[in-house]
Structures are given as structure tokens and as C-alpha cells.
C-alpha positions as CSV (number, residue, x, y, z in Angstrom):
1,X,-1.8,4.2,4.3
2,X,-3.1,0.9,5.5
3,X,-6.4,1.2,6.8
4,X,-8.6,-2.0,9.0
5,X,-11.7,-1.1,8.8
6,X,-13.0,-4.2,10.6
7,X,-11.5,-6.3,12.8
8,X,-12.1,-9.3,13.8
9,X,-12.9,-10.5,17.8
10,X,-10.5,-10.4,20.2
11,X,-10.7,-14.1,21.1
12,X,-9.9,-14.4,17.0
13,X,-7.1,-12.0,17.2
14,X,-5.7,-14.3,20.3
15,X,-6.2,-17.4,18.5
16,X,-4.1,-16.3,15.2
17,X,-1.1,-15.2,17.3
18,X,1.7,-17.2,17.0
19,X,2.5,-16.7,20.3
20,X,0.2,-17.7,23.7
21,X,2.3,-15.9,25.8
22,X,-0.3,-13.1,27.6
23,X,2.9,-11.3,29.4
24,X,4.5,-10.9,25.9
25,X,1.1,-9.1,24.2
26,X,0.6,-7.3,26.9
27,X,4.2,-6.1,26.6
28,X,4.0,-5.3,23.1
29,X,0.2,-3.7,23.6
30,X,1.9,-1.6,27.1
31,X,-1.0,-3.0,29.3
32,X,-0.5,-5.5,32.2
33,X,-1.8,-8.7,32.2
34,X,-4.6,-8.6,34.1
35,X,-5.9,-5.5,32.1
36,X,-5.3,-8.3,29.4
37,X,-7.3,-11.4,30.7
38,X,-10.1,-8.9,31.6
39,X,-10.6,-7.7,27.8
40,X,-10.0,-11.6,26.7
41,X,-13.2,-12.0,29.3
42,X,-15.0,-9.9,27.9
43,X,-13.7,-10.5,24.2
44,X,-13.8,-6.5,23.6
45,X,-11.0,-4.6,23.9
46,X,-9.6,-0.6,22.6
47,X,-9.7,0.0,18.8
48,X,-6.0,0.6,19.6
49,X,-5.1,-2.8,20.9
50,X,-7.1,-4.4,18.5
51,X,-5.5,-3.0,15.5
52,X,-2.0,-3.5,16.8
53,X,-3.2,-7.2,17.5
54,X,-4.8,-7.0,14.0
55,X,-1.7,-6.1,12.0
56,X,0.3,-9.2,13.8
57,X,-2.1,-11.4,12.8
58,X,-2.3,-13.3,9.1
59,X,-5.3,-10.9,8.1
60,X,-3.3,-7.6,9.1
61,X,-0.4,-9.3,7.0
62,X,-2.0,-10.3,4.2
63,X,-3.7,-6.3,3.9
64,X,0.1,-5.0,4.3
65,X,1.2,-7.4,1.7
66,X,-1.7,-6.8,-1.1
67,X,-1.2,-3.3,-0.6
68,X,2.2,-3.4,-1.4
69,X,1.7,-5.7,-4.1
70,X,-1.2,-3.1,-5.7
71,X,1.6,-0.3,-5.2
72,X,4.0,-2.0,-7.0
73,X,1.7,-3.1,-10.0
74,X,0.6,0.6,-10.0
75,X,4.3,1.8,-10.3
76,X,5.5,-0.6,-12.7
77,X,2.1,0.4,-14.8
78,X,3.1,3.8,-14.5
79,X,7.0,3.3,-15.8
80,X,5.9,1.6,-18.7
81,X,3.3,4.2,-19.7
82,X,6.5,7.1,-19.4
83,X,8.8,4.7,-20.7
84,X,6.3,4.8,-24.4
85,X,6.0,8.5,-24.2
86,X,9.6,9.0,-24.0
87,X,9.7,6.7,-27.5
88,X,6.9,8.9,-29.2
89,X,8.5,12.1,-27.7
90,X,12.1,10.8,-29.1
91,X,10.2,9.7,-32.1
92,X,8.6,12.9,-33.3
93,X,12.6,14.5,-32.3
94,X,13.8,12.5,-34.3
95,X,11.6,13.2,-37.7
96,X,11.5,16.9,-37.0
97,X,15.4,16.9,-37.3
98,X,14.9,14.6,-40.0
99,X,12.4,17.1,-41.9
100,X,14.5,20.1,-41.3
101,X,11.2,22.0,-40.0
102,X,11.7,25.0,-38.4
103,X,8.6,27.1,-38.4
104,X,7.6,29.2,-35.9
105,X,8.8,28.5,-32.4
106,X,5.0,28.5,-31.2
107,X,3.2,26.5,-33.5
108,X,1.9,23.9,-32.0
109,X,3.7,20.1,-32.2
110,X,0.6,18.0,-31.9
111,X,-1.2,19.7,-34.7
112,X,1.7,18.8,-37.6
113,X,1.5,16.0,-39.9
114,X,3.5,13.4,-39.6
């Protein structure tokens, strides 16, 4: 989950918009305008509207990005580390059919000599 745990002003929020068009944020934030220019007044406006602002801004996409960037890293970490214990498993399966051991069904793998 992406989390903002600060965001920056409103007037800053504004400012990084691509866009200066106040009927089309207020649209996309489902206020009307002069709800709008009131909260750009008072730069202060609802958590709400300032994390939808935040996550169209280059701060909110930068977070989305590293995020996905750190998930990826962590899953491609993770592949790699199953990917060598699938070798060692296949590895010690492939000298126990090559020793011909067949003790008892219970004893345990790790504690052989190989």
C-alpha cells in the first residue's frame, strides 16, 4: 500500500499540476469551483483532496514508482534465493540416487554427510 505521510501545501500541490485548469481539479476532486478557490485562499484543504492532488503530482509519482521499483528488487531477490535452493535441493537428489542410500525413511537429510 502506498502511504503519504506528508504532503506538501496546497498552493505547492497547484503549482506541480500540469494542468491550471480549476474546473478540471475540481472535477476530478467532485467539488465545485468555488469550494476550490476558497481552499486555494486559504491554502488548506481535506486530507482527501490533498492526497488525490498529491498522487498527480511528481512527488506522489515518484513514491508510486520507488515503490514499485523496491517491489520488484524484492521479488527478483526472492526468485534468485528459490532458484539456488532448488539447485542444492536437486543437488543432494541427485547424490542420494547416486549413493544408493536408503536408510530409514525418517532420518533426517540435513544431518548426512555429504
Amino acid at each position: 500500500m502506498f502511504r503519504a505521510t506528508h504532503t506538501p501545501p496546497l498552493s505547492v500541490l497547484l503549482d506541480d499540476l500540469l494542468t491550471r485548469d480549476l474546473d478540471g481539479i475540481a472535477a476530478h476532486l467532485g467539488v465545485n469551483v468555488a469550494t476550490l478557490k476558497r481552499w486555494k485562499q486559504a491554502d488548506q484543504a481535506p486530507r482527501a483532496a490533498l492526497l488525490a492532488l498529491f498522487y498527480e503530482s511528481r512527488w506522489g509519482y515518484s513514491l508510486l514508482e520507488t515503490t514499485a521499483h523496491n517491489g520488484a528488487l524484492y521479488a527478483r531477490q526472492e526468485a534468485d534465493g528459490l532458484k539456488r535452493e532448488n539447485a542444492m535441493l536437486r543437488a543432494r537428489i541427485a547424490r542420494l540416487e547416486k549413493t544408493g542410500f536408503f536408510g530409514a525413511a525418517n532420518a533426517p537429510v540435513m544431518a548426512m554427510n555429504f
